[in-house]
C-alpha positions in Angstrom: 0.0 0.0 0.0 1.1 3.3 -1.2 1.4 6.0 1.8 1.8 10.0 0.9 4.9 11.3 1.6 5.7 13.7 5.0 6.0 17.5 4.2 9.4 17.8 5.8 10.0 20.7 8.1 12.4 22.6 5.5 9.2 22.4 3.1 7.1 23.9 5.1 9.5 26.7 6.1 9.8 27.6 2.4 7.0 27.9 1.8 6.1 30.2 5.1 8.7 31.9 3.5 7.0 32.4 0.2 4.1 33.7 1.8 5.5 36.0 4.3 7.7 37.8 0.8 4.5 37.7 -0.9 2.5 39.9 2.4 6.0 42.4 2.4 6.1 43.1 -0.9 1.7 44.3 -1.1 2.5 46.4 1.5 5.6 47.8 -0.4 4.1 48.1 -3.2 1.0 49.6 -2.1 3.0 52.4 -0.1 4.9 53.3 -3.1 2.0 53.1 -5.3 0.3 56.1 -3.5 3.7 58.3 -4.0 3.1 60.8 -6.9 4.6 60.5 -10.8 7.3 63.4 -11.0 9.3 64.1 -14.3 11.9 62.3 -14.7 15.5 62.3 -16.4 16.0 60.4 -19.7 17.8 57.2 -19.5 17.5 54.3 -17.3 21.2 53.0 -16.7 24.5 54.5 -15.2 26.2 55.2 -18.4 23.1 56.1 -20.6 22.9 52.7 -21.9 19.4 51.1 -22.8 17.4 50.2 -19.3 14.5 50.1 -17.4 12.2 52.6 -19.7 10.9 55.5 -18.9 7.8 56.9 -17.3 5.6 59.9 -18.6 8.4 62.7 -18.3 5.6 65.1 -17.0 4.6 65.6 -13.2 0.9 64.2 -13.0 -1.6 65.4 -10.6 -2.7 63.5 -7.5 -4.6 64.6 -4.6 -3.7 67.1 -1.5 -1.4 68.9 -4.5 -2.3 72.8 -4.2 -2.9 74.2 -8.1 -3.4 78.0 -8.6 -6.0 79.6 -11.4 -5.0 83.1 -12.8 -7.4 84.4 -15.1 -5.4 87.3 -17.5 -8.8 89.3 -18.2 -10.9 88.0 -15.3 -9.1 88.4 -12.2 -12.2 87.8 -10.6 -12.5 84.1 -11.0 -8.7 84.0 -9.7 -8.4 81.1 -7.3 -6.3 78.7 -5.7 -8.1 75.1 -4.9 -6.4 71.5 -3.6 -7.1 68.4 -4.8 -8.8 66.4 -3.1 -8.5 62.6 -2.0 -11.1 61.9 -4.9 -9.2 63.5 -7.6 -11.8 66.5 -8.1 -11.4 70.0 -7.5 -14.0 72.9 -7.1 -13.9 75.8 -9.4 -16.1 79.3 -8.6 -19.8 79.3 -10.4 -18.9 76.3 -12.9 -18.6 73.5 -10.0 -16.4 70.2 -10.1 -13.6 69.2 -12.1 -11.5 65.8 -12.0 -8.1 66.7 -12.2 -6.0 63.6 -10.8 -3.9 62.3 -13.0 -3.8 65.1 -15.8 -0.7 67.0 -16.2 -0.6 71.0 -15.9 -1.3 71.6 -19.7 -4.4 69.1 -19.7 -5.7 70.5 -16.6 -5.6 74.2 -18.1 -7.5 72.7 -21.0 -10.2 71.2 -19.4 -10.2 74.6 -17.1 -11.2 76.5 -20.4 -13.5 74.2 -21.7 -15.2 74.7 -18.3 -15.2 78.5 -18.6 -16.0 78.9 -21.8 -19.8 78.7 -21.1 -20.0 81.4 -19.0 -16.6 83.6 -20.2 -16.0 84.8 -23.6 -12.2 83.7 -25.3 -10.7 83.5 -21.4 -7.0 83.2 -20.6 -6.3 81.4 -17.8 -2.5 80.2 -16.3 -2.1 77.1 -14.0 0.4 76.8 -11.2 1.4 73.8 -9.3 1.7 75.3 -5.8 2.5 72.3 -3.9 3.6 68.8 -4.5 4.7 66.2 -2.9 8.7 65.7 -2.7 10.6 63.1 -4.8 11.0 59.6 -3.1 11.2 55.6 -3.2 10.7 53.0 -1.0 13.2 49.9 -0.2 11.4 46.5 1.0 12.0 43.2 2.0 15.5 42.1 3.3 17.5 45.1 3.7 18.6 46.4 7.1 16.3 49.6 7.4 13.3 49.3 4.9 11.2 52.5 4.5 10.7 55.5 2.5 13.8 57.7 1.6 13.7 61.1 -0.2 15.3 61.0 -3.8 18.2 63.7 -4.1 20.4 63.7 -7.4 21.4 60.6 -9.1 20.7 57.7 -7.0 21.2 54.5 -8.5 19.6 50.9 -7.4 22.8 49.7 -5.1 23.0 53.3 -3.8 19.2 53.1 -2.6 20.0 49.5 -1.2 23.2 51.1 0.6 20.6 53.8 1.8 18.2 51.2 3.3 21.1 49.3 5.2 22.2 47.1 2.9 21.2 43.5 2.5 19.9 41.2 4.7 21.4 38.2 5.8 18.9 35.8 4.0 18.3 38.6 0.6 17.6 37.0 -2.3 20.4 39.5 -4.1 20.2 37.9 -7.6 16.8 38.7 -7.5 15.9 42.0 -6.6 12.5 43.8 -7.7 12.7 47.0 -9.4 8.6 48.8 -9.8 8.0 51.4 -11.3 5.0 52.9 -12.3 4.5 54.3 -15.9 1.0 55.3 -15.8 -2.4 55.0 -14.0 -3.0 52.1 -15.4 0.3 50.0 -15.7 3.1 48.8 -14.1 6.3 48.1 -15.0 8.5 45.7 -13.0 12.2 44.3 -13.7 14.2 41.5 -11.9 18.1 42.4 -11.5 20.8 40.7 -10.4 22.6 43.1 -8.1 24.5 40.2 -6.9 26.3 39.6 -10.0 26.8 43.5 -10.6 28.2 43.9 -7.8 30.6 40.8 -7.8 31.8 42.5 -11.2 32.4 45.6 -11.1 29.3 46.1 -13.8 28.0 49.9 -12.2 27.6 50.7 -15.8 24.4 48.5 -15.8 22.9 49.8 -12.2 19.9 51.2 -12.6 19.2 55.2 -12.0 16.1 55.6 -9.8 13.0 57.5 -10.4 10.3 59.4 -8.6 8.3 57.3 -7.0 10.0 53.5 -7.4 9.9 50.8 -4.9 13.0 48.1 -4.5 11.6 44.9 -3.2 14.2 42.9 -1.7 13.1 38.9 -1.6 14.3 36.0 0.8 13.2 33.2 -1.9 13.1 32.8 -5.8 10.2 35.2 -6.8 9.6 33.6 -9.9 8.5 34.7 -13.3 7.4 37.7 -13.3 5.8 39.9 -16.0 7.7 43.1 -17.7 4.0 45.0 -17.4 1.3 44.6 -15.3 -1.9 46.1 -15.3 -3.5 47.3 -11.9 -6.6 45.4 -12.7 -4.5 41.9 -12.8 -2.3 43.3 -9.8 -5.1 41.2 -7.4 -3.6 37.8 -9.1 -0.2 38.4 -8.0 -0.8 40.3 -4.8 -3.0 39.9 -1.7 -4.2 41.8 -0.6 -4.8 44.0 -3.5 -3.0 47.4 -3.3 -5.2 50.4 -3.3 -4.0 53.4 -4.8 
């Protein structure tokens, strides 16, 4: 008679394991996900070779950012409004607008388009007041995970250095690299910082961005899609982040 095999104890630790890198990096994610889309440079590697590509190099709107409304002809309807948490701000006698996520020259359109039922030909200048500063998180095995501010060129083993370097049980050929390149998508790569490291190769470290989260893993993560959309983010996540 056949009998099923024991789950050994190493078994089970793995995949505890597994699960516990799986909770860390949703929370990660989810925290860096809420961090605003700032410009950013051109090129994605030490050296200006090809790399990780390149989000929308215009700062998008998100909410709690304070936007000022100078009208040349009107100086009535001047006005300074924040965004708030649902995107939308309110504008004098023509009511709501959904600004989240449009840059400054999109959000001046849509201001005229508003205006133009009640004004005749109006001129109108948008200023971003307030934003949020430039930052990325560092996850998983790393000595001091959290959220850092981004200032000058800071590359992918600098961040890592930032956070406390590795942890004793990092996955380092296997490190996460997020970074989001719209509203809609994701973009993720895997990198081997342990064999960059071991070589000397800085030319092929990666030059952070506004806004991108390291993930640092304990155990093989697996195949992993270049782009992700946020509506498929709940089959590789739980729980699902919220932005």
């Amino acid at each position: 008679m056949r009998t099923k095999p024991m789950t050994t104890r190493r078994q089970k630790m793995k995949r505890g394991n597994r699960r516990w890198d799986a909770w860390l990096l949703a929370g990660t994610l989810a925290a860096a996900w809420a961090m605003p889309m700032l410009a950013a440079p051109e090129g994605g590697q030490r050296g200006g070779g090809p790399g990780f590509a390149t989000r929308d190099p215009r700062y998008r709107i998100q909410p709690s950012n304070v936007i000022e409304l100078v009208f040349r002809f009107t100086p009535e309807f001047n006005q300074t409004v924040t965004v708030q948490p649902d995107g939308f701000i309110s504008l004098l006698d023509v009511g709501e607008l959904k600004v989240s996520g449009l840059t400054v020259s999109e959000i001046k359109a849509a201001v005229l388009e508003k205006y133009k039922g009640i004004l005749n030909e109006p001129v109108v200048s948008v200023v971003l007041k307030e934003f949020s500063k430039s930052a990325f998180i560092v996850g998983g095995e790393v000595g001091r995970p959290g959220r850092f501010e981004l200032q000058g060129e800071t590359a992918l083993t600098d961040a890592i250095a930032m956070a406390g370097g590795f942890g004793v049980g990092a996955k380092t050929s296997e490190v996460l690299l997020f970074r989001r390149v719209s509203a809609e998508t994701v973009e993720v790569q895997k990198v081997n910082v342990k064999t960059a490291l071991e070589k000397g190769q800085r030319h092929e470290d990666i030059l952070l961005q506004p806004g991108d989260s390291i993930y640092v893993p304990r155990s093989t993560v697996g195949v992993i899609e270049r782009f992700m959309s946020v509506s498929r983010l709940g089959f590789f996540f739980n729980p699902f982040p919220r932005w």
